[in-house]
Structures are given as C-alpha cells and as structure tokens.
TILUM-816189 format. One record per residue (C-alpha): residue in one letter; z negated, y negated, x negated. Coordinates in steps of 0.25 Angstrom, whole numbers, always signed. Each point is the difference from the previous one (the first is absolute). Last residue first. Example, Ala and Ser with C-alpha at 12.3 -4.5 7.8 and 13.67 -1.06 7.14 Angstrom:
<atoms>
<S; <-29; +4; -55>>
<A; <-2; +14; +6>>
</atoms>
This chain:
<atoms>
<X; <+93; -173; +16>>
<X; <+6; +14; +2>>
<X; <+12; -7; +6>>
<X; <+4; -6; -10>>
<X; <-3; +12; -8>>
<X; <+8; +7; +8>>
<X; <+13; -10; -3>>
<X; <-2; -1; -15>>
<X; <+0; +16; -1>>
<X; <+13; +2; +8>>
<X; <+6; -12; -9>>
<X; <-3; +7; -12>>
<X; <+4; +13; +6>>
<X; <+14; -7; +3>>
<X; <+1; -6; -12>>
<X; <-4; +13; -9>>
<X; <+11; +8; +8>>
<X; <+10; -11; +0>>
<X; <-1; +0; -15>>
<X; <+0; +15; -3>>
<X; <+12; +1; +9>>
<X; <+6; -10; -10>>
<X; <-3; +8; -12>>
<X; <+5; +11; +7>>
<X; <+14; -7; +5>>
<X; <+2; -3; -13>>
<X; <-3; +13; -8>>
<X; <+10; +5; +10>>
<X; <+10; -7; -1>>
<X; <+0; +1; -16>>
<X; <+0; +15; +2>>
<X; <+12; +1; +12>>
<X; <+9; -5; -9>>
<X; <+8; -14; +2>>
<X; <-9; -10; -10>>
<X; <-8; -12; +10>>
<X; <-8; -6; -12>>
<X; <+2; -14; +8>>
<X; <+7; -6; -11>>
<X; <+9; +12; -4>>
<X; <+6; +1; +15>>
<X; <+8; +13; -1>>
<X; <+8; +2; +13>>
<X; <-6; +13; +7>>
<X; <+9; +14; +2>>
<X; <-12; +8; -5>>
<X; <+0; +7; -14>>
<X; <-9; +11; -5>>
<X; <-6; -7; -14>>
<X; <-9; +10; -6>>
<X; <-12; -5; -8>>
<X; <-2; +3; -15>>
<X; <+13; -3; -3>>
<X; <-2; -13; -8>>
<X; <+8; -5; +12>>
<X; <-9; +4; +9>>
<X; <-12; -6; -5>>
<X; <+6; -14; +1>>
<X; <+6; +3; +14>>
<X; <-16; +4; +5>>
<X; <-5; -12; -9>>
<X; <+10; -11; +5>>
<X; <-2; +7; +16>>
<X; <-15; -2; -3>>
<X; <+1; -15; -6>>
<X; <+7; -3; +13>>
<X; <-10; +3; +9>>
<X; <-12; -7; -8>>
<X; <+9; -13; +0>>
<X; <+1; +3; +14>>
<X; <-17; +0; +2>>
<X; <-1; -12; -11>>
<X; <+8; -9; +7>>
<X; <-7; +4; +14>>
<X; <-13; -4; -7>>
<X; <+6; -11; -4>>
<X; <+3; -5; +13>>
<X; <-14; +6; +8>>
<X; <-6; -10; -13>>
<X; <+8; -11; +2>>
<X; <-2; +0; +15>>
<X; <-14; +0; -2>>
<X; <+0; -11; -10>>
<X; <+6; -11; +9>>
<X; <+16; -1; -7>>
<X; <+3; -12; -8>>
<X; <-3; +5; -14>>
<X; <+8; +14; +2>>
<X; <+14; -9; +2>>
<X; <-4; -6; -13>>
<X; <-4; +13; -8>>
<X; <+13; +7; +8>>
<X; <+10; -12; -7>>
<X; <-8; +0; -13>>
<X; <+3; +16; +0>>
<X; <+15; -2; +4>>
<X; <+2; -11; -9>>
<X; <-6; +7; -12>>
<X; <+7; +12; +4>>
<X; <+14; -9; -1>>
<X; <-3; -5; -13>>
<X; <+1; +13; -5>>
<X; <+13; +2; +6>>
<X; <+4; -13; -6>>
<X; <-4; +3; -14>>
<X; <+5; +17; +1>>
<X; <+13; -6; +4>>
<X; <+3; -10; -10>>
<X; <-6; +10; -10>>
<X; <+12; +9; +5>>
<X; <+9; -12; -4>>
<X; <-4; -1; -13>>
<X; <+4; +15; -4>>
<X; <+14; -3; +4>>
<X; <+4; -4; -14>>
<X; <-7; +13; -6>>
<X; <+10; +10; +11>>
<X; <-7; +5; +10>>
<X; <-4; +16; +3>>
<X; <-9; +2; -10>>
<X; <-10; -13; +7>>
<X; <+3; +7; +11>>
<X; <-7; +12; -4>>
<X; <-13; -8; -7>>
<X; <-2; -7; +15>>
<X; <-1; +12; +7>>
<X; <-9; +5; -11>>
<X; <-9; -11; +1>>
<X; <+1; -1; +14>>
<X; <-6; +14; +1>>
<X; <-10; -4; -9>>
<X; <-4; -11; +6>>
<X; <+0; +6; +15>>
<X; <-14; +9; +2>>
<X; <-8; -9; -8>>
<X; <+2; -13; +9>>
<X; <-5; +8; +13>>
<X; <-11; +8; -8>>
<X; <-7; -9; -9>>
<X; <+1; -10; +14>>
<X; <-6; +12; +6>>
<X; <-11; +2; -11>>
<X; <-5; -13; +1>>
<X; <-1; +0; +14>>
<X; <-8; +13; -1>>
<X; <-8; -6; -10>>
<X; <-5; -9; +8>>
<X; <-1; +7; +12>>
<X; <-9; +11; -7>>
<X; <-10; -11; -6>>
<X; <+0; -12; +6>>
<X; <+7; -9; +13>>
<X; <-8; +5; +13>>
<X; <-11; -8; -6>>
<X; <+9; -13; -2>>
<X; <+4; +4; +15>>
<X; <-14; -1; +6>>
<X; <-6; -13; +2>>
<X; <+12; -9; +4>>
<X; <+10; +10; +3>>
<X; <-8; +9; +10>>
<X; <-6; -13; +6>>
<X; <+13; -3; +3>>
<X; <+4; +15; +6>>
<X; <-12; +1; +8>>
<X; <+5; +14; +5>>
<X; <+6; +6; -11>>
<X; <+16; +3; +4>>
<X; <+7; -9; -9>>
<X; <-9; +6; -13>>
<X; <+4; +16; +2>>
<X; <+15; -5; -2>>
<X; <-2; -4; -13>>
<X; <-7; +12; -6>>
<X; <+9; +8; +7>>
<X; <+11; -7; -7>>
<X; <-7; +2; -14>>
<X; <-2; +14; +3>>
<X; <+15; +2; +5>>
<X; <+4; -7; -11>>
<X; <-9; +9; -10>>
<X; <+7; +12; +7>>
<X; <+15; -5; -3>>
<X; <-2; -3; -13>>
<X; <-5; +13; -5>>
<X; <+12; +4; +9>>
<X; <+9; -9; -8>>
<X; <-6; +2; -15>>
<X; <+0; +16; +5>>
<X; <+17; -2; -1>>
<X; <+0; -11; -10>>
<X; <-6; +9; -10>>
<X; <+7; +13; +6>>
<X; <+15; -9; -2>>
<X; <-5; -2; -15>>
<X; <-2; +12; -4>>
<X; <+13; +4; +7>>
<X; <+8; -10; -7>>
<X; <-5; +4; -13>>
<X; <-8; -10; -9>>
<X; <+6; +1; -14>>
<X; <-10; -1; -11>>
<X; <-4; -11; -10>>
<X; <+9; -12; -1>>
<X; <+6; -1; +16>>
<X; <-10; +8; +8>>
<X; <-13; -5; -7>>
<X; <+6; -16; +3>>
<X; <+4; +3; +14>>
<X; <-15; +5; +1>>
<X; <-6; -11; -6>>
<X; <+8; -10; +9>>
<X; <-3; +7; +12>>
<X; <-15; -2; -5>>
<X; <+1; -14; -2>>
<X; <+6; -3; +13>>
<X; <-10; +10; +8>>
<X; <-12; -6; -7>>
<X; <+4; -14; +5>>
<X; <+3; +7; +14>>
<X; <-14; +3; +1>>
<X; <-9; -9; -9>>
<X; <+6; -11; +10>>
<X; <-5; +8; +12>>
<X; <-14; +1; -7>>
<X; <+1; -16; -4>>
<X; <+3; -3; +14>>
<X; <-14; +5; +4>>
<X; <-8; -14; -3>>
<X; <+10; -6; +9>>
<X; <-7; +5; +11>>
<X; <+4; -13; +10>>
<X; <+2; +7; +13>>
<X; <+16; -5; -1>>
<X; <-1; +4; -15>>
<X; <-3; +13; +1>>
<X; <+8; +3; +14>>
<X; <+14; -6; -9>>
<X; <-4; +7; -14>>
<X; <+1; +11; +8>>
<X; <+13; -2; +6>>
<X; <+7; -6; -11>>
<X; <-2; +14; -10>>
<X; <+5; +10; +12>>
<X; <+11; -10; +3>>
<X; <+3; -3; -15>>
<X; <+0; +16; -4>>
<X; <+10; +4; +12>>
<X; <+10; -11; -4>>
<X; <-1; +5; -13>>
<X; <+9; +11; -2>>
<X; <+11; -5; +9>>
<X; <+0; -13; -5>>
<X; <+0; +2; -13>>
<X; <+11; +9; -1>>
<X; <+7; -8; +10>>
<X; <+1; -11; -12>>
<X; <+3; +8; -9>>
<X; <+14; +6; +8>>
<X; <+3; -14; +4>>
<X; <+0; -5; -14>>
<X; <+9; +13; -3>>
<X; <+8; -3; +12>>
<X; <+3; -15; -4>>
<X; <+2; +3; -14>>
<X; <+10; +11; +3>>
<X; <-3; +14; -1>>
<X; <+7; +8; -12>>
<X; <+15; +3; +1>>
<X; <+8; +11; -5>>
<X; <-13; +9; -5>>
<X; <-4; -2; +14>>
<X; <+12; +6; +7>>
<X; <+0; +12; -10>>
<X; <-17; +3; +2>>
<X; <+4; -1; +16>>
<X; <+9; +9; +1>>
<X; <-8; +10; -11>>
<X; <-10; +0; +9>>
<X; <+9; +1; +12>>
<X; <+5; +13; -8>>
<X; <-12; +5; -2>>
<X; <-7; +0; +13>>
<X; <+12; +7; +6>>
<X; <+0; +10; -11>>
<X; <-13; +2; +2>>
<X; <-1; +4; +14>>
<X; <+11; +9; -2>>
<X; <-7; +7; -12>>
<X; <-13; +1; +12>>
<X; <+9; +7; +10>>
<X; <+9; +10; -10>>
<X; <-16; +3; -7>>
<X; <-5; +5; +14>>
<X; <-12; -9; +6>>
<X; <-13; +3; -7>>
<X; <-9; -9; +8>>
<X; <-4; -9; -11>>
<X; <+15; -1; -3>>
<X; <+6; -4; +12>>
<X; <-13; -10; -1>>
<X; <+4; -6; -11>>
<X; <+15; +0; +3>>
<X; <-5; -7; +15>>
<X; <-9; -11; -8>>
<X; <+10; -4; -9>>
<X; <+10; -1; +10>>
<X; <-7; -9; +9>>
<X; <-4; -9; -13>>
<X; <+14; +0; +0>>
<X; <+3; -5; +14>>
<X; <-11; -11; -1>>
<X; <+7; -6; -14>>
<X; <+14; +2; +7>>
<X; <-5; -9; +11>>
<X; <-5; -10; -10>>
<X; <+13; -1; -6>>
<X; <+3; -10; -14>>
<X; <-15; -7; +2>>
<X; <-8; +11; +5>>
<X; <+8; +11; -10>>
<X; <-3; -12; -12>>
<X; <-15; -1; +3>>
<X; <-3; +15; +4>>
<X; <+6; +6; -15>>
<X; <-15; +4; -2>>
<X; <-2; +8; +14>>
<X; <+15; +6; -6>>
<X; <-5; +5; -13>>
<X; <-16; +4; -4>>
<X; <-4; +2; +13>>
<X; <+11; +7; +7>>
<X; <+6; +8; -11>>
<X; <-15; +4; -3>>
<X; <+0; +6; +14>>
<X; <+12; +7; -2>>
<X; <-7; +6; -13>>
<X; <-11; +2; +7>>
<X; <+7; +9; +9>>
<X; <+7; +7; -12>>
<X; <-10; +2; -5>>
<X; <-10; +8; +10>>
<X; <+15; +8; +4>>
<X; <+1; +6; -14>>
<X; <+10; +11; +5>>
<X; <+12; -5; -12>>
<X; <+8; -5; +11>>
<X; <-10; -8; +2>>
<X; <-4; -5; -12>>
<X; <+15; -6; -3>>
<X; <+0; -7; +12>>
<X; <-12; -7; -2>>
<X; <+5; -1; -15>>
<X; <+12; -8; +6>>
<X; <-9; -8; +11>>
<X; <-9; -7; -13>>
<X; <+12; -3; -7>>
<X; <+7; -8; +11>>
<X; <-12; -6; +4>>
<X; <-2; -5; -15>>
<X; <+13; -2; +1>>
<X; <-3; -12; +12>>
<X; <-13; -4; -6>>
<X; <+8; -7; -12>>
<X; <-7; +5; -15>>
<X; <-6; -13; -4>>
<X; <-14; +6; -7>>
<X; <+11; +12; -9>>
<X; <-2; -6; -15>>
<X; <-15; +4; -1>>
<X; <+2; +9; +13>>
<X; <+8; +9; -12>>
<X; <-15; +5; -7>>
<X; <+4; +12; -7>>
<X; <+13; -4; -4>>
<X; <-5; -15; -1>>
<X; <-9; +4; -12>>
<X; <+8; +7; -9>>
<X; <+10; -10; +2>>
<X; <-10; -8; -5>>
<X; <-1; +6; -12>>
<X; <+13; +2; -2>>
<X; <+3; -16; +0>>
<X; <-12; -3; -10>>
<X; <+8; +11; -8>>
<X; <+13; -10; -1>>
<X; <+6; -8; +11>>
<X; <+14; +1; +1>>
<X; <+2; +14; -9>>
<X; <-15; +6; +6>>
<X; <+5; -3; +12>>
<X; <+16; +5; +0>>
<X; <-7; +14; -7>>
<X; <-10; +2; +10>>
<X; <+11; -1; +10>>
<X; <+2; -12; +9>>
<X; <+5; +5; +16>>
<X; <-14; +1; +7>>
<X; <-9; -10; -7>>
<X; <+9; -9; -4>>
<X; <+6; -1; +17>>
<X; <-15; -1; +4>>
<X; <-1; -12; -6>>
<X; <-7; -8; -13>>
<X; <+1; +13; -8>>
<X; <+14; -6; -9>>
<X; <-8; -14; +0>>
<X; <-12; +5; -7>>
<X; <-13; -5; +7>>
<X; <-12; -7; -5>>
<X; <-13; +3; -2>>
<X; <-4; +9; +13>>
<X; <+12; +9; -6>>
<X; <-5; +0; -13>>
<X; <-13; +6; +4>>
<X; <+6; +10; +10>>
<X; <+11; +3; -11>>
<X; <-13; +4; -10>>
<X; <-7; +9; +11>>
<X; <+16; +7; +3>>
<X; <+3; +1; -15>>
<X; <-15; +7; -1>>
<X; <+2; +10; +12>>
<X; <+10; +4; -8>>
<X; <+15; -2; +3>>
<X; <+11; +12; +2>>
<X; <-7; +6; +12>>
<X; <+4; -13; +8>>
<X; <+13; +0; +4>>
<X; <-2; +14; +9>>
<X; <-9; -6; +10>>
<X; <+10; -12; +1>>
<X; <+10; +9; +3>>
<X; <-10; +8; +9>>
<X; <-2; -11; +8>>
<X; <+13; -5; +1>>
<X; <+5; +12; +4>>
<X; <-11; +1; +11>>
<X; <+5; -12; +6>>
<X; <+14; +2; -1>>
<X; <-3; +13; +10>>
<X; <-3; +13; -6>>
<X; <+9; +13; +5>>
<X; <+11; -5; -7>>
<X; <-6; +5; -13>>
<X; <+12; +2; -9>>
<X; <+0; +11; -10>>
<X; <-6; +0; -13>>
<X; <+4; +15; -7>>
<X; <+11; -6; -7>>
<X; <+16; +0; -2>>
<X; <+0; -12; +10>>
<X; <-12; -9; +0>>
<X; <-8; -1; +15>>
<X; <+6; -12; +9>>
<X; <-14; -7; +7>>
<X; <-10; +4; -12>>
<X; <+12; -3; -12>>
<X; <+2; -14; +7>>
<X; <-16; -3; +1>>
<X; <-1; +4; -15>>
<X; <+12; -9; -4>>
<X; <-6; -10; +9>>
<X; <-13; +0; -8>>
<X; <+8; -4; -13>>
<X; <+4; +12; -8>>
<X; <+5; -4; -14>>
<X; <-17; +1; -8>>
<X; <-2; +13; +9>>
<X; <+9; +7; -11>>
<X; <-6; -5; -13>>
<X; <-12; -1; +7>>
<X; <-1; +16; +3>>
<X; <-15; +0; +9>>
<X; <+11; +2; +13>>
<X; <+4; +13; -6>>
<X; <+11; +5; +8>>
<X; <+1; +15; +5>>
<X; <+9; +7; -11>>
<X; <+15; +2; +2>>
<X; <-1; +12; +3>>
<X; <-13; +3; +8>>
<X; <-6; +15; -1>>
<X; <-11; -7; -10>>
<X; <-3; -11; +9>>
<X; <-5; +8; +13>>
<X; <-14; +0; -1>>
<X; <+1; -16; -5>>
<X; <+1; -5; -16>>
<X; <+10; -11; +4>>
<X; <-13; -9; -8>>
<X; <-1; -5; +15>>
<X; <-16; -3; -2>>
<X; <+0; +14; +13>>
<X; <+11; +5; -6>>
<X; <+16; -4; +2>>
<X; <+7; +14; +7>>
<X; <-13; +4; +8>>
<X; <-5; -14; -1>>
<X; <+11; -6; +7>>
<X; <-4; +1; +18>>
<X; <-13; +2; +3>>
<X; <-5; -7; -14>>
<X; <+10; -10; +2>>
<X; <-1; -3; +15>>
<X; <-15; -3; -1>>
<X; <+3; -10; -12>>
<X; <+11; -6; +8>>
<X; <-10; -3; +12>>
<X; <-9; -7; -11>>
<X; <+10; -7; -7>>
<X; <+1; -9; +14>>
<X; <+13; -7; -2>>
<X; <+0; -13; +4>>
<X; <+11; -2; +11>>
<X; <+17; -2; +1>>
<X; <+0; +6; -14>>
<X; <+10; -4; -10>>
<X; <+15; +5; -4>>
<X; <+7; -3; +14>>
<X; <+14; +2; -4>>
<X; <+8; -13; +4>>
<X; <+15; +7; -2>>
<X; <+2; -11; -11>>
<X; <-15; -2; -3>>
<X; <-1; +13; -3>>
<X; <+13; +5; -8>>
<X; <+0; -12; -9>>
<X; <-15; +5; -2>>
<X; <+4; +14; -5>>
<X; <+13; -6; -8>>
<X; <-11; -7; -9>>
<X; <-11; +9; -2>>
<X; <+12; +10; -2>>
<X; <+5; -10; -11>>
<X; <-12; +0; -7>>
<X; <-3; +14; +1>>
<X; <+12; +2; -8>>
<X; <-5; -11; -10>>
<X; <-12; +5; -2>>
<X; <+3; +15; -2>>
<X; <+11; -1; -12>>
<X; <+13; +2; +3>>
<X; <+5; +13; +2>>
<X; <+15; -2; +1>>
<X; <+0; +8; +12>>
<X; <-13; -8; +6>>
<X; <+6; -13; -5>>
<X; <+14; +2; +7>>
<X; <-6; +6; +13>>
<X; <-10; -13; +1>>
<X; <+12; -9; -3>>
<X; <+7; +6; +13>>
<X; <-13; -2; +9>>
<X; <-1; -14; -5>>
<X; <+16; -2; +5>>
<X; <-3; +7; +11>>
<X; <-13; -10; +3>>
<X; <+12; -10; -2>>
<X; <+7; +6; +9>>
<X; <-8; +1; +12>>
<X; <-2; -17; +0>>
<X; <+7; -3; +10>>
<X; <-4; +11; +12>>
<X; <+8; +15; +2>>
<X; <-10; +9; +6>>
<X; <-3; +10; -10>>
<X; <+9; +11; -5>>
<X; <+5; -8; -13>>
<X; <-15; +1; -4>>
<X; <-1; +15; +2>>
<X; <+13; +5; -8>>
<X; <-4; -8; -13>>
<X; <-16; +4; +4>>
<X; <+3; +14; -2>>
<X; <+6; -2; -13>>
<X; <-15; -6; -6>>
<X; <-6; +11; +7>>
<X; <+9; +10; -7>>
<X; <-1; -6; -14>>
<X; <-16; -2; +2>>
<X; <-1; +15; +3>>
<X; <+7; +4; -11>>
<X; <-8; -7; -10>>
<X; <-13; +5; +7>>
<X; <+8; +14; -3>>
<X; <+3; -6; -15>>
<X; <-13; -1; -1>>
<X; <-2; -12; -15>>
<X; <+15; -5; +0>>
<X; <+2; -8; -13>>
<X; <+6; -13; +2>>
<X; <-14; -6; -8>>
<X; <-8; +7; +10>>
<X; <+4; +8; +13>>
<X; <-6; +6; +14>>
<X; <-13; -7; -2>>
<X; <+6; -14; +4>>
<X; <+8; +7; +11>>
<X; <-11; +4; +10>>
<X; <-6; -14; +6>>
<X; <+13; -8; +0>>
<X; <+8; +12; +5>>
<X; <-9; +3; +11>>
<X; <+0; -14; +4>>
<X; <+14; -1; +2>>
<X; <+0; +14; +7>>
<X; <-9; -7; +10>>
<X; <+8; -11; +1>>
<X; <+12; +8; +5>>
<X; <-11; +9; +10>>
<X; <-4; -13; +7>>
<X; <+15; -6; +2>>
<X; <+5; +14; +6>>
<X; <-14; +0; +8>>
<X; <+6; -15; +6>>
<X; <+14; +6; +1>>
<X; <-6; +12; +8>>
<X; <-9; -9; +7>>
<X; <+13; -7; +3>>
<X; <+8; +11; +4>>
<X; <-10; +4; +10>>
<X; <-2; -14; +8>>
<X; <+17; +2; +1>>
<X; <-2; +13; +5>>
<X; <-9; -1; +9>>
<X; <+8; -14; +7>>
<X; <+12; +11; -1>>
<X; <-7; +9; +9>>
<X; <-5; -11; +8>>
<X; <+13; -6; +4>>
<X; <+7; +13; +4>>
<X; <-9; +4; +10>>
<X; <-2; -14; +5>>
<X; <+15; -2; +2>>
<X; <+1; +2; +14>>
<X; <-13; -8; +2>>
<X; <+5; -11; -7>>
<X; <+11; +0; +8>>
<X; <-7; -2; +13>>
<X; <-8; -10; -4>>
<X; <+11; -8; -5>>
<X; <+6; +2; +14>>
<X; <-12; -6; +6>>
<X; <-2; -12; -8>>
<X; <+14; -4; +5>>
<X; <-1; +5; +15>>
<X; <-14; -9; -2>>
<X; <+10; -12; -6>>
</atoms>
C-alpha cells in the first residue's frame, strides 16, 4: 500500500506542470463564460432602456439609435449560442430571436422591452448571475467616486452637462431624463459601470471593486427623484410596504417603470426612498459577503495607493463579516474559524506595512476563495438543529460566564458578612447593563448602523475600564484578610468600609462586566439566527434556555460553596477571583482594540484560549502579565508594609 501511495505520488509530480496549466485554464474559461453571461444581459438591458425612444407608432425616430439597437440585438443571436450549453439555453435564444424580429419590424417600445426584460432574467437565473449586492451599499462612498470619477462627462447634479460633454458623441447620459431612467433598474446602472457601453464614451471601471460599483449604482439611481418623492416614500414605507420593494432583489433588478406598473405612484415613491436608504431592505445581508465585499474594495483601494483604506477596509472585513459568521464556522470547523481569523490578521498587516501588491493580491485571493468555499458549502446546507442549538447555547456560555463569576463573588462576601443593604448597588449594576445593551441593540437596528469597529473600541476600553475597577475592588478585598483584629474588623468596621467610592465602584464593575458582553451577544446571536432555516429557529431558544440556566447553576453553585467557607478564606478566594478576572479582561480589551485596528497584532506561536483572554500576539501578553506584575507588586508591598508594622508595635 505505501509503494502504492508512493507511485501515485510520484506521477502526480511528473504531471504537475501539465496539470496546473490546464487547471488555469479551465478556471479561466469559466470567468470568461461567466463575463460572456454578464455582458449578454447587459446588452438585454441596453436594449429595454434605449429602444422605446429609438421608434413610435413603427416609425423609426434616430435611425443611428435604431442602427444600434439592430446590431446589439444580432450580437446577442451569436452570443447566446456561445455560452455554456445547459437546459434551458434555447428558449432564452428563442426570446433573443423574437427580440430581433420585433426590433426589425419596429414594434412598439413596450413590448420590445418586454420581451428583453424577459430573456435578460431567463439568462440570470440560468447561468446564476448575481444581480444584487453581497452588502449595503454605502451612497456615500459612491458619491465621493462620482464627483472624482463622472461629472467631467455627467455634471456635477448629473444633468450630462460635465466639461467634457459637448466633445462627447453620443451625449453624456442625463440621469434627471425619467423617461430614460424610468427602464433602468439599479443593476442596469451597476452592469453599465462594471462593463462600460459599446459605441460610447462610458467605458468599463474594472479598477472599482463590486462594492464600489454598487455604491455608485445606487448613487446614480437617485438623481431622478426629489428629495420630496424620497420624504414621502419614507412616510409610506414606515406605513406599509409594497410587495415588489419588500427585498433587496425588488430594489436592485425592478425598474421605475415595473414598480410604478405593479404598485402605482405609492410604489415610486418608496422606491425613491429605498435607493437612498437600501440598509432599509439590506438588515439580513449574510457576514460572510459582507466579508467578501469588504476584502474586494480593500484590494481595490490599494492598488489604487490609498493604503489608510484599504487597511480599514480589511479591518472592516473582519468585524462586520467573518467575527459575525463565528457561530456557523465554530460549529461546521472551529480550526478553520482560528485559521482565518489568522489570515485576516496577516492580509491586514501585509497591508499596514506596505508589502508589494503581487504579495498582498496573493493573500487575498487565498482569503477569498476559502470565503467563498465556505459561502457555497453553507448555501447547500444550513446547521442542523443540534448544532445550531449548540452553537446558542455556547454563545451564552462563553460571554457570560465571566459576568456570573465576577457578579456571584461579590454578592457571595456581601452576603456572607451580612451587608445586604449594598446588594441593591451590584443589582443596579448589571440591571442597567441589561437594559442598556438593549437600547443600544435597539439604536443600532432602527435608527443608525453601529460599525463593527465602533463597537470593538467600546467593548475594548469597556474591558480595560473593567479590568482597573477589579483590580480596585480586589485590592479592597484583600486589604481586609490581612487587618490585624480581623473579627473585630468585621464586626465594627466593615459596614463603614462598605460606602461611598466602594459602593459605587462595585456597582460600576457589575455595569462593566455584564455591559461589555450584551451587545456582542446580541449580534452573535442576530447572525446565527440569518444562518438558520425558520423551522430551526426553536431549537436555538432550546440553547439559549439551557445555557441560561446553566449560569444560574453555576452562580448558585459558587453562592453556596461561598456560604460554607470562614470569612477570611472567602475573602483571600474572591480576591484572587477578582485578580484573574482583572487579567483576562486586559488581554479581552488589548485583542478587542486590535481588531478595530487601532492596536497592532504581532503574532506569537501561543494557542488561543478566549476564556482566559490569552490572544497569541505579543500585545495582549503583554498587557496581561503587566496588570499581573502590577498585582504581585502591590501584594508584595502590602505584605512588606503589614510585617514592619508588626514589628513597629
């Protein structure tokens, strides 16, 4: 069997130079046949937008636009034979054929678009086209691309009235023109900017990732409503939803003539709306192509110079995609989870230090074509019930374990020396915590988005802020097991020692400590709800209830085992509770504030144990051992100081 194994070896390295140029080639041929696809549908749309205004009543109106429409309408009975052959080709040849037969018989303009609305999405779903975006567009970006990019042919208000328009032939587009704008949905616009318009002056923008195109797609959509329509659609939108808008799929592939036909002027109004706010139709976009997007206008930014971007970028894939998808990678392949993150980290820092272009494109292909590995396997099957109750119920555990130990310690020492009158402060605490991780996952989800960085810093200083007061509170702690009458301390003095700072402080660190994880969970828990089918969905509150239930055994199970112990033991044991919580809450907040890039990450070969903070870069390391340094210094000198006033007296 090992000669065996040995001799196929042996031959697939004799044939490795032949095998891979041919594996290049077959990956190539099928871009080419996807791009092929793309550029058929392209001219489908081309001829639904521009051939009602080239004749009227069988009367031809520009014969060159005329012309054109005859020779695009030709190209495509050579081009759709060309593609890949797959059961259903000819009947999109059939549609492709009637279209020829009405343009040249100059049938009027409805039904020619008609039927090239038709063959365009035959040709889609059958070679699987992707015709939306894979995360909300950000107009903003696309505005900053169009007025660097269009407005010397388009016009600052895209009127076509730019520098450059009155040397153009055909004329720039005036994007205000309704009757034109009225056949082109917001993928028309996206195809036109990825593919550029033969016999024009728009050319292709294959510098721009997907992402940007999208942007400045949807950018473009809007200068054909007012600020009026858009108000107005807001209003109905909030009222009641059309059903052609009621997805992102409406929003990118309808036309403002197939809305206003299905669902009247209420529906251009809100379409109006939703092409200046698309996140209204966009909140479920999967994490996993939004890491996708995210890397390809990093890539994009680079090899344009724009470095600061592009690393943000590639933080924002991070953040805002794959930290997202963590339940379904934990629960399919938690060593490809680790491994990614890895990756992640080396392309951004590939990236922050300027590595040549071949080495950092590398780096992103590899990322990519995991990415979209594992989008493909997921797409053909979603995580079981068991591993999706699993998965919620991990969640859970792993961010609030921390909190129920901190929280179950301290109410321990309070009750065991009988100041219950504090309680209330440590209640107030994590009770405020709750409520406000629900206001803010509230703000985030209705009224603005929340970025994954933003919210990566917040839980970053959370942590550290944390990490102090424990060490306070702990100090605080230990600094009563070492007073010299120790129960005439506690019977006289500790209700004393138990008012004003310390108070607070311990209502603050239960804020802190429960705080820090509810939004994160939150999300966590939003991103595997997207990532389970609706019959599944009970089976995740099966693991969210017994998790949950599971912290409240653990913390009765500490109260109880706390209840038995002498006093002084329990205080040096929480004290030391508090001293390693205090340690892991710096290496959270140090890896925290790295990945909103603010930190660097240099990587040490650790293992990465989450629950103990312990991150494998030399910065969360370090934070930990000094905050414990700092410990040991203050024990030490504690102790030193105890001892020579023992033998002072």
């Amino acid at each position: 069997m090992a000669l065996y194994n040995s001799l196929i070896k042996h031959q697939l390295k004799s044939y490795l130079p032949f095998l891979l140029p041919l594996l290049l080639l077959g990956l190539l041929s099928q871009t080419v046949q996807a791009n092929d696809a793309r550029a058929a549908l392209h001219s489908l749309d081309y001829i639904a937008v521009d051939y009602p205004a080239t004749v009227a009543n069988g009367i031809v109106i520009n014969q060159d636009e005329y012309n054109e429409q005859l020779d695009f309408s030709e190209h495509l009975l050579m081009a759709i034979p060309a593609l890949p052959a797959k059961p259903g080709r000819d009947d999109i040849l059939e549609q492709v054929q009637l279209l020829f037969q009405q343009i040249k018989d100059k049938r009027d303009g409805k039904l020619v678009a008609a039927t090239a609305r038709n063959a365009g999405r035959g040709l889609a779903h059958l070679y699987q086209i992707r015709q939306t975006p894979r995360a909300v567009p950000d107009l903003n970006l696309g505005a900053e691309l169009f007025h660097s990019k269009c407005v010397k042919c388009h016009g600052v208000q895209g009127y076509g009235d730019g520098p450059k328009a009155s040397q153009i032939d055909p004329p720039p587009i005036n994007f205000h023109d309704f009757e034109r704008a009225k056949e082109r949905s917001v993928y028309g616009l996206y195809n036109a900017i990825s593919l550029g318009v033969d016999g024009t002056m728009m050319v292709e923008f294959d510098e721009f990732s997907d992402g940007e195109r999208w942007a400045l797609a949807f950018y473009v959509s809007n200068f054909v409503f007012s600020s009026e329509q858009r108000i107005a659609g807001k209003q109905s939108w909030r009222l009641g939803k059309v059903d052609p808008l009621s997805d992102i799929v409406g929003l990118t592939q309808l036309t403002p003539a197939d809305v206003k036909e299905r669902a009247g002027e209420k529906g251009l109004m809100q379409l109006a709306y939703l092409r200046s706010n698309p996140q209204a139709v966009m909140a479920h976009i999967h994490p996993l192509d939004t890491a996708v997007e995210k890397l390809g206008s990093s890539i994009s930014s680079y090899r344009n110079g724009n470095v600061k971007r592009a690393y943000y970028e590639a933080i924002a894939a991070y953040l805002d995609g794959l930290e997202l998808a963590e339940p379904y990678l934990v629960a399919a392949n938690r060593e490809l989870q680790r491994d990614l993150e890895q990756q992640m980290i080396s392309y951004r820092n590939l990236i922050k230090n300027q590595a040549p272009l071949v080495q950092v494109e590398s780096h992103y292909h590899a990322l990519i074509e995991v990415l979209d590995q594992i989008r493909e396997d997921e797409d053909q099957s979603q995580l079981s019930s068991e591993a999706g109750a699993i998965s919620a119920g991990v969640i859970l555990l792993r961010e609030g374990l921390e909190a129920m130990l901190l929280l179950a310690a301290i109410i321990g020492v309070l009750i065991k020396t009988g100041n219950r009158d504090a309680l209330p402060y440590v209640h107030l605490g994590w009770i405020t915590a709750l409520i406000a991780g629900v206001i803010t996952w509230v703000i985030s989800t209705y009224l603005f988005s929340i970025g994954g960085a933003n919210r990566e810093v917040s839980e970053g200083i959370t942590a550290l802020l944390a990490s102090a007061l424990l060490v306070y509170v702990g100090f605080w702690l230990h600094d009563k097991t070492i007073a010299e009458h120790w129960h005439e301390f506690v019977k006289f003095q500790i209700k004393t020692a138990l008012r004003g700072r310390t108070l607070w402080a311990l209502s603050f660190v239960s804020f802190l400590a429960v705080y820090r994880e509810v939004f994160e969970t939150v999300l966590f828990y939003q991103a595997l709800w997207l990532q389970t089918v609706p019959e599944q969905h009970i089976y995740l509150w099966f693991g969210v209830i017994a998790a949950a239930a599971l912290l409240l055994v653990f913390g009765w199970g500490i109260f109880r085992f706390s209840m038995r112990l002498p006093l002084r033991l329990l205080f040096t044991i929480n004290a030391a509770v508090l001293f390693v919580l205090a340690v892991i809450f710096s290496g959270h907040g140090v890896a925290a504030l790295q990945e909103a890039g603010i930190l660097s990450a240099d990587p040490l070969p650790l293992p990465r144990v989450e629950i103990l903070g312990l991150y494998p870069t030399v910065e969360t390391v370090l934070a930990q051992l000094f905050i414990g340094a700092l410990i040991v210094t203050i024990l030490m000198r504690e102790r030193y100081i105890h001892r020579s006033s023992k033998h002072t007296i």
